[in-house]
Structures are given as structure tokens and as C-alpha cells.
mmCIF file of the N, C-alpha and C atoms, coordinates in Angstrom:
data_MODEL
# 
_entry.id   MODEL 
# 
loop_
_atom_site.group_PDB 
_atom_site.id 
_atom_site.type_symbol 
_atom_site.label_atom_id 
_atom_site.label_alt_id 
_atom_site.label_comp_id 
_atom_site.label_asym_id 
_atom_site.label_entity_id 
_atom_site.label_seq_id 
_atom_site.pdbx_PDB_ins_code 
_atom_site.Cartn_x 
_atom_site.Cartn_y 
_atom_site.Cartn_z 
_atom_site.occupancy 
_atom_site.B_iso_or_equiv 
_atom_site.pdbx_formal_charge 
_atom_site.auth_seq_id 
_atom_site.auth_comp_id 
_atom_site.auth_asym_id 
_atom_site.auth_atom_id 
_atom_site.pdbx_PDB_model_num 
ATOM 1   N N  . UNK A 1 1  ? 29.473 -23.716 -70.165 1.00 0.00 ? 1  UNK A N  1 
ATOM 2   C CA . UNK A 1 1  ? 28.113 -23.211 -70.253 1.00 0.00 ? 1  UNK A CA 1 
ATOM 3   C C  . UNK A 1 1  ? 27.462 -23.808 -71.493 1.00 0.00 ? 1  UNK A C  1 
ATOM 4   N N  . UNK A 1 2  ? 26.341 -24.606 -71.646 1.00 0.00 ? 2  UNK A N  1 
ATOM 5   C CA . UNK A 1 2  ? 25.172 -24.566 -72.434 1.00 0.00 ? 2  UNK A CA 1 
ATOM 6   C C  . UNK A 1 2  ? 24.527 -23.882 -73.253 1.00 0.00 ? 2  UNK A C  1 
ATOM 7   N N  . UNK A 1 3  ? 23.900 -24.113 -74.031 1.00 0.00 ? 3  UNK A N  1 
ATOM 8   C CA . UNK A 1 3  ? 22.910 -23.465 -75.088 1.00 0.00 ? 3  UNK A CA 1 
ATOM 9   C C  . UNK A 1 3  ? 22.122 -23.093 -74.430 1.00 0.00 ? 3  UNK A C  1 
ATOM 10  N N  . UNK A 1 4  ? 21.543 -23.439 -73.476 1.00 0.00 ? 4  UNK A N  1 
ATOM 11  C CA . UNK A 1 4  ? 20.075 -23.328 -72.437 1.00 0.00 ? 4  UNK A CA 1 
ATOM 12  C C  . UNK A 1 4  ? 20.867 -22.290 -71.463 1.00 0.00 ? 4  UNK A C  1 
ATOM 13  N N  . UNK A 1 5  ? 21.888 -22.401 -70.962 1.00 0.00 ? 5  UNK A N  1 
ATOM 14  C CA . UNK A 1 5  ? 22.288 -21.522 -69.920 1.00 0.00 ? 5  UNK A CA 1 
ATOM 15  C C  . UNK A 1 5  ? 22.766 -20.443 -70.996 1.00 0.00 ? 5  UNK A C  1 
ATOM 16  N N  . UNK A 1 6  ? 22.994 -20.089 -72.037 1.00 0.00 ? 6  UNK A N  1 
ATOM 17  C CA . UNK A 1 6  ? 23.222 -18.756 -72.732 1.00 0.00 ? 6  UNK A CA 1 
ATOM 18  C C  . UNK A 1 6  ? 21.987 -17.989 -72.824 1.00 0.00 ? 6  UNK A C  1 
ATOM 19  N N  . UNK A 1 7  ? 20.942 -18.917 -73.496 1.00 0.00 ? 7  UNK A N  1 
ATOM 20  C CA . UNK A 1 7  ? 19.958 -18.292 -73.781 1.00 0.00 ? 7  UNK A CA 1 
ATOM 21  C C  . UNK A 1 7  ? 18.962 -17.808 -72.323 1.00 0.00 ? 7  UNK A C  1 
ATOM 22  N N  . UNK A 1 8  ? 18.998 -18.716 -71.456 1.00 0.00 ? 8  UNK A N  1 
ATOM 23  C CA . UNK A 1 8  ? 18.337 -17.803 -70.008 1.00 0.00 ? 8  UNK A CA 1 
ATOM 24  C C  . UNK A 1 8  ? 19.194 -16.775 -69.298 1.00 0.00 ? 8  UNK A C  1 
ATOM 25  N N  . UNK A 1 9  ? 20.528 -16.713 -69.836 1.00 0.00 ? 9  UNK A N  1 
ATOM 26  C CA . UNK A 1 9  ? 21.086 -14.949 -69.112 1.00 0.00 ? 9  UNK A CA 1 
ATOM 27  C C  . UNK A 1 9  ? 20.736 -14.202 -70.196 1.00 0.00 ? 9  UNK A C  1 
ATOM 28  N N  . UNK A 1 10 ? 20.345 -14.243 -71.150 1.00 0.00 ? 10 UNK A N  1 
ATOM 29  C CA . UNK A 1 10 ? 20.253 -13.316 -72.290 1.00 0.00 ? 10 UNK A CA 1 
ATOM 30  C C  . UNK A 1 10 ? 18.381 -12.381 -71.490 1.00 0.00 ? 10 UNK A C  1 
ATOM 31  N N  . UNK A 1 11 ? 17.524 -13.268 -70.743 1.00 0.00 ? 11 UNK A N  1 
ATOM 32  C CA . UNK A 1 11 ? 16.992 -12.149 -70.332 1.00 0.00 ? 11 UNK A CA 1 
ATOM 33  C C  . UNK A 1 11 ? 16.584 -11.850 -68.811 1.00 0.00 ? 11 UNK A C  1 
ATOM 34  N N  . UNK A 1 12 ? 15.572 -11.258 -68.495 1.00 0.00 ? 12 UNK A N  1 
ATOM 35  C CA . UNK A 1 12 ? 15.383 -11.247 -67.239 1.00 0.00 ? 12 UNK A CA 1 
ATOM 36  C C  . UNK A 1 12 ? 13.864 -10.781 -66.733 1.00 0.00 ? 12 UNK A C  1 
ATOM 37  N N  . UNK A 1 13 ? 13.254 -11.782 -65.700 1.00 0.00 ? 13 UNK A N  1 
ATOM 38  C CA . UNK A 1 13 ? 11.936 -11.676 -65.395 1.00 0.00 ? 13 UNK A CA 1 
ATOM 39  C C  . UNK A 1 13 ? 12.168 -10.365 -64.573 1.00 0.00 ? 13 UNK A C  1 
ATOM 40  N N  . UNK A 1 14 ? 11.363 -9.190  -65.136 1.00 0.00 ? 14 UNK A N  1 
ATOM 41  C CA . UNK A 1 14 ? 10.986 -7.922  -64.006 1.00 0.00 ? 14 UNK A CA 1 
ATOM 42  C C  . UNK A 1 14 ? 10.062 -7.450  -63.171 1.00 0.00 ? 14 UNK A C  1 
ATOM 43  N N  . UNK A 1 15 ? 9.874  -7.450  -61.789 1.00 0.00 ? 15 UNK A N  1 
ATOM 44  C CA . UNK A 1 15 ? 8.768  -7.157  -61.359 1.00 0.00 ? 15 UNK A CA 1 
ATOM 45  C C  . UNK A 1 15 ? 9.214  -5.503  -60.677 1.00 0.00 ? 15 UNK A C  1 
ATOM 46  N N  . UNK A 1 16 ? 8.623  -5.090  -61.106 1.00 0.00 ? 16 UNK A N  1 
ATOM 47  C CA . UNK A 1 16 ? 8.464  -3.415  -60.924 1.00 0.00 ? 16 UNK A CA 1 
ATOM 48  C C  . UNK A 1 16 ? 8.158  -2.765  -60.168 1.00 0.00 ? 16 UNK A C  1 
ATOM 49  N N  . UNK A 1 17 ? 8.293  -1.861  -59.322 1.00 0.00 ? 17 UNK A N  1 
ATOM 50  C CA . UNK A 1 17 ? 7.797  -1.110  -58.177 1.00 0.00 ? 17 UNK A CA 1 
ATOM 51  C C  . UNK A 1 17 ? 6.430  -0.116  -58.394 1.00 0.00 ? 17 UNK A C  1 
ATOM 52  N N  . UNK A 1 18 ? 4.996  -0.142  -57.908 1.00 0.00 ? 18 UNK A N  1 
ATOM 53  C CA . UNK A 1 18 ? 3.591  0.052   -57.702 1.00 0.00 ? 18 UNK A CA 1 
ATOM 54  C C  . UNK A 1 18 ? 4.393  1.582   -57.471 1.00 0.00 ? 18 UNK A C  1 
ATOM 55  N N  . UNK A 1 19 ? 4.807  1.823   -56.533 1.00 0.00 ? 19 UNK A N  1 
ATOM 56  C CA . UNK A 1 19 ? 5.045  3.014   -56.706 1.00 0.00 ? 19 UNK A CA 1 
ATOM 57  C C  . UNK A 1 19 ? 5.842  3.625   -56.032 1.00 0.00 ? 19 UNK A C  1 
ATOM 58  N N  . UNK A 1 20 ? 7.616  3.035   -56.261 1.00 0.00 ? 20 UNK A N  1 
ATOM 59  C CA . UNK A 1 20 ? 9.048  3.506   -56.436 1.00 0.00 ? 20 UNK A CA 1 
ATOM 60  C C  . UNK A 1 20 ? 9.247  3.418   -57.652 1.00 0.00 ? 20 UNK A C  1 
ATOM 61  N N  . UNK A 1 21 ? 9.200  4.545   -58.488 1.00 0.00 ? 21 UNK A N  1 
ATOM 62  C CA . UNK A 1 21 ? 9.504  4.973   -60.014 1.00 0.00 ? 21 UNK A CA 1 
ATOM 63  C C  . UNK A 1 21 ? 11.142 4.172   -59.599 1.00 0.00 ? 21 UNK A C  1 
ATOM 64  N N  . UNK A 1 22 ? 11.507 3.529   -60.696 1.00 0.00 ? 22 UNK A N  1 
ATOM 65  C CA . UNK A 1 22 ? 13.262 3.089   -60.928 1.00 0.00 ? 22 UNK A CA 1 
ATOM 66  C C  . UNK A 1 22 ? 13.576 1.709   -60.138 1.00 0.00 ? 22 UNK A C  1 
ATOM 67  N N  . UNK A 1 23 ? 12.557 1.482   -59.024 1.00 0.00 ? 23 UNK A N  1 
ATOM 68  C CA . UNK A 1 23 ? 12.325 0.075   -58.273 1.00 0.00 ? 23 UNK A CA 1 
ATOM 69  C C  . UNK A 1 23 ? 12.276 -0.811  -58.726 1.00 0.00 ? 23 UNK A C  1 
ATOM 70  N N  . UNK A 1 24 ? 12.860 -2.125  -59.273 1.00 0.00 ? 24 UNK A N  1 
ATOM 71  C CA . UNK A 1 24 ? 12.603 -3.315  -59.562 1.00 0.00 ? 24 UNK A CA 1 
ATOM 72  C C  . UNK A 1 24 ? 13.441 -4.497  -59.062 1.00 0.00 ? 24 UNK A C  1 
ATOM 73  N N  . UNK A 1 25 ? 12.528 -5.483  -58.859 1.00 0.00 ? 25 UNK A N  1 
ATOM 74  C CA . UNK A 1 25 ? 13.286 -6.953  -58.933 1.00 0.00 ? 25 UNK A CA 1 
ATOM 75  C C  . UNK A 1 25 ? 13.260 -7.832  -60.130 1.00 0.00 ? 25 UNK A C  1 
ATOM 76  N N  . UNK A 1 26 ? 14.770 -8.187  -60.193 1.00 0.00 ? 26 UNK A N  1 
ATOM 77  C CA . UNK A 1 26 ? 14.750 -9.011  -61.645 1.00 0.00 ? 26 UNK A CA 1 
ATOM 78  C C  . UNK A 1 26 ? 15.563 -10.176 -61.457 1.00 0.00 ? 26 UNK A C  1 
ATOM 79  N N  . UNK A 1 27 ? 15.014 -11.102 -61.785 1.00 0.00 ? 27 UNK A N  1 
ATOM 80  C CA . UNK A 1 27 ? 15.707 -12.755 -61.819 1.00 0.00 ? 27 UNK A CA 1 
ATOM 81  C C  . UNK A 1 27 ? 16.192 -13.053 -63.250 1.00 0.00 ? 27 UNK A C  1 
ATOM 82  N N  . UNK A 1 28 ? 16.980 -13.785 -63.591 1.00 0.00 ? 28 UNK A N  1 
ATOM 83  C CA . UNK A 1 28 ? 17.506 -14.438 -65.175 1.00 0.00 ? 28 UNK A CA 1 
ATOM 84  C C  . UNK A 1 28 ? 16.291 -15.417 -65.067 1.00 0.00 ? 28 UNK A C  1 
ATOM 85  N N  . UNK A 1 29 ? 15.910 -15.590 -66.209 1.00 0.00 ? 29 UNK A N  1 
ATOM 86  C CA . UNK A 1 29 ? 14.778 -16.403 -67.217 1.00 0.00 ? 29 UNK A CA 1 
ATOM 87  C C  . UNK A 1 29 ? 15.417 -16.913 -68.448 1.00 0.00 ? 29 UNK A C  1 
ATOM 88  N N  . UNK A 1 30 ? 14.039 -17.604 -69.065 1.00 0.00 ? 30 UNK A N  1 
ATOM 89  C CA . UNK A 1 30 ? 14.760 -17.612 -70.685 1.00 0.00 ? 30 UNK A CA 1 
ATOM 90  C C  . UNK A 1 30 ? 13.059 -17.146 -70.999 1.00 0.00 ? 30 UNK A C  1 
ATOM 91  N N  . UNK A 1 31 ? 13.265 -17.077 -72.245 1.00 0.00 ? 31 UNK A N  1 
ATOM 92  C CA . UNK A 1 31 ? 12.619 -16.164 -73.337 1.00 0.00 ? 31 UNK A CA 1 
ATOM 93  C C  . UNK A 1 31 ? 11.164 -16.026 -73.085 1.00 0.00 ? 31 UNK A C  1 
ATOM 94  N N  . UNK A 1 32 ? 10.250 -17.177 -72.148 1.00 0.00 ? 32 UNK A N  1 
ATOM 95  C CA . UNK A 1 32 ? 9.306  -17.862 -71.923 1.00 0.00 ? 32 UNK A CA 1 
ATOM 96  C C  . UNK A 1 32 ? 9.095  -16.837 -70.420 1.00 0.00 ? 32 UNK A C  1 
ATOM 97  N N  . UNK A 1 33 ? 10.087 -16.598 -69.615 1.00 0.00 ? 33 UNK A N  1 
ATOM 98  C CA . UNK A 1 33 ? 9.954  -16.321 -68.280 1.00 0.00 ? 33 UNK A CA 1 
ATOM 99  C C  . UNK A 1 33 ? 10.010 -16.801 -67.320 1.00 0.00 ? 33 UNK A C  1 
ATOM 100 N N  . UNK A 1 34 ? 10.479 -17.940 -67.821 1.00 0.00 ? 34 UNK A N  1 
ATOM 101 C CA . UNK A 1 34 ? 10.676 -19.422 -66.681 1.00 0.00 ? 34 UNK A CA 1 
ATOM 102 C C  . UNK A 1 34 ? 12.163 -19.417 -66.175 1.00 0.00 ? 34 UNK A C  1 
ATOM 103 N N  . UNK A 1 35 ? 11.906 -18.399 -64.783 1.00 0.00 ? 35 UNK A N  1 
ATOM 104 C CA . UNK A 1 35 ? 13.425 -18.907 -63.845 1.00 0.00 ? 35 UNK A CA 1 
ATOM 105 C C  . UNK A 1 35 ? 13.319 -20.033 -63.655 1.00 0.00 ? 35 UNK A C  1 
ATOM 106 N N  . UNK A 1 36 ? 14.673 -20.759 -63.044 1.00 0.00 ? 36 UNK A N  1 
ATOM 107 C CA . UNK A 1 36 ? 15.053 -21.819 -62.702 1.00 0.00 ? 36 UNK A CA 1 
ATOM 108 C C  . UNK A 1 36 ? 15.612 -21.825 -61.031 1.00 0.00 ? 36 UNK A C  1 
ATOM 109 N N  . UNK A 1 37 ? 15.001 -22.244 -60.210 1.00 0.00 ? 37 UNK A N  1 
ATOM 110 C CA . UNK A 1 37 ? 14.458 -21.909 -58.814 1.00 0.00 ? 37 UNK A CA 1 
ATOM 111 C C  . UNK A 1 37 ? 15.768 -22.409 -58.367 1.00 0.00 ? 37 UNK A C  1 
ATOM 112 N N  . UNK A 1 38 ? 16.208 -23.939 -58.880 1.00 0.00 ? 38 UNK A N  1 
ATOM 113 C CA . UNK A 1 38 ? 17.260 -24.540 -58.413 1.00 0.00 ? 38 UNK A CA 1 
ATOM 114 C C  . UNK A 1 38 ? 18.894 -23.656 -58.886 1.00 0.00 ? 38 UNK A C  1 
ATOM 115 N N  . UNK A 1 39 ? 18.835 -23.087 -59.593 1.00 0.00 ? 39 UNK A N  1 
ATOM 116 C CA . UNK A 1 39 ? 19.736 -21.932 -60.017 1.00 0.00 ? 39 UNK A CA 1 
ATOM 117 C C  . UNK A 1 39 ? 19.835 -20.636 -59.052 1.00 0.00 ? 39 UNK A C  1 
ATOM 118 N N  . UNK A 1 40 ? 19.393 -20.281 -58.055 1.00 0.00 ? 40 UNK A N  1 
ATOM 119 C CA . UNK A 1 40 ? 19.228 -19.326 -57.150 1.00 0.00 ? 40 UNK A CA 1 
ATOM 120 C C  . UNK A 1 40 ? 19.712 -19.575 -56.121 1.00 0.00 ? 40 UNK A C  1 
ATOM 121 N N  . UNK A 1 41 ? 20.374 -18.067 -55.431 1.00 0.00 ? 41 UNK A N  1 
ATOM 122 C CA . UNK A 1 41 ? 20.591 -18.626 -54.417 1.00 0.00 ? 41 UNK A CA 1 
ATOM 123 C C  . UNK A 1 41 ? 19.245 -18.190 -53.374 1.00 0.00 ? 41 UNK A C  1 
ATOM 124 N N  . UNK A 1 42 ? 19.395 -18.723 -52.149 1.00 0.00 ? 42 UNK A N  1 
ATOM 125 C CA . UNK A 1 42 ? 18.173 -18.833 -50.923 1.00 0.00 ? 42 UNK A CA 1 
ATOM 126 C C  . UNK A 1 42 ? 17.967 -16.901 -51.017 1.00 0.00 ? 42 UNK A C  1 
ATOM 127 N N  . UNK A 1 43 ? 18.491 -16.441 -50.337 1.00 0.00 ? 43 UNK A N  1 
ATOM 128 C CA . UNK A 1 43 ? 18.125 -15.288 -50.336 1.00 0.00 ? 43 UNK A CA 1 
ATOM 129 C C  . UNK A 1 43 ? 17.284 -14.574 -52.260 1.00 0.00 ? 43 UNK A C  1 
ATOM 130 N N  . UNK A 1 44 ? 17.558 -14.757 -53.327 1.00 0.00 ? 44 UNK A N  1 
ATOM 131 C CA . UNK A 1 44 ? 16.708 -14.411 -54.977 1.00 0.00 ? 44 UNK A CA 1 
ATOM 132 C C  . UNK A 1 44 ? 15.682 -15.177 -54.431 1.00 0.00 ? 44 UNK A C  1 
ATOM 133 N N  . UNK A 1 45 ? 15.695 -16.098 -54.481 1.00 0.00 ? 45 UNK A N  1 
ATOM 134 C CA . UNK A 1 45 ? 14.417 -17.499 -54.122 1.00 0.00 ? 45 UNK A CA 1 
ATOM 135 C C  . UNK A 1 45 ? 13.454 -16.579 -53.387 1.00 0.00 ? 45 UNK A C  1 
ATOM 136 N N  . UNK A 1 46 ? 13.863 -16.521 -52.121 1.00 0.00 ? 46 UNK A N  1 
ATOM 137 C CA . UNK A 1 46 ? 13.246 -15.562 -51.053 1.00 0.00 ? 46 UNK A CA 1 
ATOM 138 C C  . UNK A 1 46 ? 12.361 -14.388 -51.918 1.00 0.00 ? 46 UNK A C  1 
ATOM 139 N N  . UNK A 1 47 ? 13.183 -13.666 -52.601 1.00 0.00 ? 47 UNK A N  1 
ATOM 140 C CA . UNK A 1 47 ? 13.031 -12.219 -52.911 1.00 0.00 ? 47 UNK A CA 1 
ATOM 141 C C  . UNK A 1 47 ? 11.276 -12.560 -54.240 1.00 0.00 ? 47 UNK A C  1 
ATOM 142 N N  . UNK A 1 48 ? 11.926 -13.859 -55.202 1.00 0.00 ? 48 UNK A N  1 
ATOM 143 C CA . UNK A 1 48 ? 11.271 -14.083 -55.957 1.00 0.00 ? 48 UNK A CA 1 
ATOM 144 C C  . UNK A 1 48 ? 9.931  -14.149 -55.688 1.00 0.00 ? 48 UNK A C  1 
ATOM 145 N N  . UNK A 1 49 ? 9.548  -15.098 -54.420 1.00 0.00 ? 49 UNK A N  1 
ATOM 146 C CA . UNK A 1 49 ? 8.361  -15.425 -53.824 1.00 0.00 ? 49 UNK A CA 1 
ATOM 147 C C  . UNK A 1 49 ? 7.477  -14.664 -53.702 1.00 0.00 ? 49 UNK A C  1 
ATOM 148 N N  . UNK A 1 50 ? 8.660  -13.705 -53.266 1.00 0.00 ? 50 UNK A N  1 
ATOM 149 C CA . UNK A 1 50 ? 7.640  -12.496 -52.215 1.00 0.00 ? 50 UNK A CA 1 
ATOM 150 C C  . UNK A 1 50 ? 7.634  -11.151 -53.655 1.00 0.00 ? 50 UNK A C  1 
ATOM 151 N N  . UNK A 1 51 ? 8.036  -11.087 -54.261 1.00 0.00 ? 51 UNK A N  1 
ATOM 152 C CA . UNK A 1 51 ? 8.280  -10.187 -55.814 1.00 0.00 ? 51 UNK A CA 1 
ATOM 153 C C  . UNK A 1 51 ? 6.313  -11.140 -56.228 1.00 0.00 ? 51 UNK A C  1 
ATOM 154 N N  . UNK A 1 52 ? 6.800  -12.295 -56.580 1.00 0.00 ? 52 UNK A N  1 
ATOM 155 C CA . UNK A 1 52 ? 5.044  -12.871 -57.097 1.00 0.00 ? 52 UNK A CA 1 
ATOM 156 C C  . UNK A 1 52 ? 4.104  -12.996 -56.260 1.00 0.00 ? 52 UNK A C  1 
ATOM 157 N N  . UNK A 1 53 ? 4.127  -12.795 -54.825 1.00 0.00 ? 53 UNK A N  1 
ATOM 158 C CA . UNK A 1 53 ? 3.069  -12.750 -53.670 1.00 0.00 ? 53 UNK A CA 1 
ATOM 159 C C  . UNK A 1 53 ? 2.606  -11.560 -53.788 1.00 0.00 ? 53 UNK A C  1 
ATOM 160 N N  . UNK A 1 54 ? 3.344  -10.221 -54.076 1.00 0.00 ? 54 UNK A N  1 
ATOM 161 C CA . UNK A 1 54 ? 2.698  -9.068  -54.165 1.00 0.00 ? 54 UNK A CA 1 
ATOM 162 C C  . UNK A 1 54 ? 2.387  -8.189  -55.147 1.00 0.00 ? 54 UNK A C  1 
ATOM 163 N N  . UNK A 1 55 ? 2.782  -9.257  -56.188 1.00 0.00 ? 55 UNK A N  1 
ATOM 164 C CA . UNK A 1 55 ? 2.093  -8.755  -57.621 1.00 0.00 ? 55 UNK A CA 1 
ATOM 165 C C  . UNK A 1 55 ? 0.687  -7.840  -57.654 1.00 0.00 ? 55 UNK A C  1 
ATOM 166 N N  . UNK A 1 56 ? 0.514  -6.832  -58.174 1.00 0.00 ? 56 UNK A N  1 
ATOM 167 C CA . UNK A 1 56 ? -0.827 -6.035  -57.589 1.00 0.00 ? 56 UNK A CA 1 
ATOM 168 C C  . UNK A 1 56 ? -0.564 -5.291  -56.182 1.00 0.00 ? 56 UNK A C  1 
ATOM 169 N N  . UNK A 1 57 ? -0.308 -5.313  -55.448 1.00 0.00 ? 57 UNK A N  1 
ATOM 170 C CA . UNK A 1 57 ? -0.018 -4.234  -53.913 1.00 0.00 ? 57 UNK A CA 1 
ATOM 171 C C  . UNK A 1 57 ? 1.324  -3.855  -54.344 1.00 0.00 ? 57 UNK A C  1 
ATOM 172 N N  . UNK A 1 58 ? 2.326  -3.997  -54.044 1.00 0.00 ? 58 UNK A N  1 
ATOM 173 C CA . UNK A 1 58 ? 3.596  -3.667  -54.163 1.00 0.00 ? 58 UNK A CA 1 
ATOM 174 C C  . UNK A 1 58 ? 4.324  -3.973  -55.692 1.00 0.00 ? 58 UNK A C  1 
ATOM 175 N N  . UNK A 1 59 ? 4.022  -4.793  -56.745 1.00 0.00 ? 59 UNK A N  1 
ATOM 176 C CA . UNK A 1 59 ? 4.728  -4.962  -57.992 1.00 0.00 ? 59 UNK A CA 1 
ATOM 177 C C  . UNK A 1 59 ? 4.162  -4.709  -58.560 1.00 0.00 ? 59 UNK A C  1 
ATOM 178 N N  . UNK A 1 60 ? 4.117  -4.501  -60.030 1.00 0.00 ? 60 UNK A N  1 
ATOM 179 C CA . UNK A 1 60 ? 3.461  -4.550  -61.663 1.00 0.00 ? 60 UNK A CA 1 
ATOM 180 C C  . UNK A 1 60 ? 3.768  -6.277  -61.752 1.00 0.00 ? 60 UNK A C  1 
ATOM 181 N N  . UNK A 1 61 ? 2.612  -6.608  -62.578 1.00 0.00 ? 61 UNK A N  1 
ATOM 182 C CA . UNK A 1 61 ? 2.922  -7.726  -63.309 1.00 0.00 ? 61 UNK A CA 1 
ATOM 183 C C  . UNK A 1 61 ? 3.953  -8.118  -64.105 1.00 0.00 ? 61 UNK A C  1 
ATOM 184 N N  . UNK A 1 62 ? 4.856  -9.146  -63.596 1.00 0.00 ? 62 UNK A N  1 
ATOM 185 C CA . UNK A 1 62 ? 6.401  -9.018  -64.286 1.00 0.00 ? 62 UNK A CA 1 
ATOM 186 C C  . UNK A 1 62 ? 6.495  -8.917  -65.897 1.00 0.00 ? 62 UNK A C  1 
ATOM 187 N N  . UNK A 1 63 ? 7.574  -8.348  -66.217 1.00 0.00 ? 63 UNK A N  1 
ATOM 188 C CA . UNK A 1 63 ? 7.745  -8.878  -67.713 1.00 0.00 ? 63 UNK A CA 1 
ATOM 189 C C  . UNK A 1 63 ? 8.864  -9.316  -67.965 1.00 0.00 ? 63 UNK A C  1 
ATOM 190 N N  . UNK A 1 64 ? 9.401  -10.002 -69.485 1.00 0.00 ? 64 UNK A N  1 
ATOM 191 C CA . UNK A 1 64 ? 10.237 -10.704 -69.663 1.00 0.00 ? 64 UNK A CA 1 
ATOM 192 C C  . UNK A 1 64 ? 10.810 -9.431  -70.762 1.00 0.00 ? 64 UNK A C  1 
ATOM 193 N N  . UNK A 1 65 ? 12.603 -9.293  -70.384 1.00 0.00 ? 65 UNK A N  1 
ATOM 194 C CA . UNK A 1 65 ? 13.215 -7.925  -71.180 1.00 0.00 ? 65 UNK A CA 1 
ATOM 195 C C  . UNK A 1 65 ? 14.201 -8.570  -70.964 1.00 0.00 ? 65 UNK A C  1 
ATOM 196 N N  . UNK A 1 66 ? 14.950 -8.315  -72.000 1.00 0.00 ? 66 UNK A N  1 
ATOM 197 C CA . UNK A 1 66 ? 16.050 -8.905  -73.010 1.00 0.00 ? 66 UNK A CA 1 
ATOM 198 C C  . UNK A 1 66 ? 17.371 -8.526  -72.319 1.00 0.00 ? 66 UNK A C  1 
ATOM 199 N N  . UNK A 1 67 ? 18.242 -8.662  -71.593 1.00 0.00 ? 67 UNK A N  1 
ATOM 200 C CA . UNK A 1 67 ? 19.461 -8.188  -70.565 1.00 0.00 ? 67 UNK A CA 1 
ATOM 201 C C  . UNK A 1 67 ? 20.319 -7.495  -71.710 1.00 0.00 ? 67 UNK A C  1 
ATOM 202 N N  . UNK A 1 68 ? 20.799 -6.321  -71.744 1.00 0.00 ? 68 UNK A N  1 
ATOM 203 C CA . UNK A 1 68 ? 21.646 -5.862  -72.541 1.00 0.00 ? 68 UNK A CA 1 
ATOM 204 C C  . UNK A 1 68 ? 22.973 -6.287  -72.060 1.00 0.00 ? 68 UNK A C  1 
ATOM 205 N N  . UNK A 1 69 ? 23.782 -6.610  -73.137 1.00 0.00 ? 69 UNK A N  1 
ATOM 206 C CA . UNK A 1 69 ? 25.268 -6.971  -73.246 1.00 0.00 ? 69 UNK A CA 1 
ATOM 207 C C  . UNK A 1 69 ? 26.120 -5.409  -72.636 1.00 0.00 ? 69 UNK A C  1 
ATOM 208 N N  . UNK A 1 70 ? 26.747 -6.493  -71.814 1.00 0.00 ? 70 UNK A N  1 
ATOM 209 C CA . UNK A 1 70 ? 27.752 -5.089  -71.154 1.00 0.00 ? 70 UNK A CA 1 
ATOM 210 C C  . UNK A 1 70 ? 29.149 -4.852  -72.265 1.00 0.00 ? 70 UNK A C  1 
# 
């Protein structure tokens, strides 16, 4: 693993549920919010699309939050 691949699991893009309180979709990013599309598999990809297609009806505007260490 990389410097670049440490630092993009360290957080994660969230898009939030409009209105399922505890609902979210979250992809690994780095610090910026920039997933890496080719890093996914087809089905996240899928999920991602449709997570930023319904930004406003079904999501909150994503944010970028820091993945806590297990």
C-alpha cells in the first residue's frame, strides 16, 4: 500500500438519507473528496451515481468525515 492509498482510507465521502435518520452511503475518498471510480467495485460505482443523481430528493449534500480507526 501507498502513501495515496493510506491517506484515501483514512476518510469517507457521505451522502445521507433526506429522511431515514441513521441512512447513509459512504465511499473511501481522500481529504479533497475525490473517490477513485477505478477502485470500486461495479455494484459502489452503481450506488455512487445514483447517491450524486439524488442529491436534494433522496440525499444531503455529501460530506467528507475522517473514518475512525477500528
Amino acid at each position: 500500500m501507498n502513501a495515496s492509498q493510506t491517506t484515501e482510507s483514512r476518510f469517507e465521502l457521505q451522502f445521507r438519507s433526506l429522511f431515514n435518520e441513521g441512512r447513509a452511503l459512504a465511499f473511501p475518498c481522500d481529504a479533497a473528496g475525490q473517490v477513485s471510480l477505478d477502485a470500486m467495485s461495479e455494484r459502489a460505482r452503481n450506488n455512487y451515481f445514483y447517491a450524486r443523481t439524488v442529491v436534494g430528493r433522496d440525499f444531503a449534500t455529501p460530506s467528507v468525515r475522517p473514518v475512525l480507526a477500528h
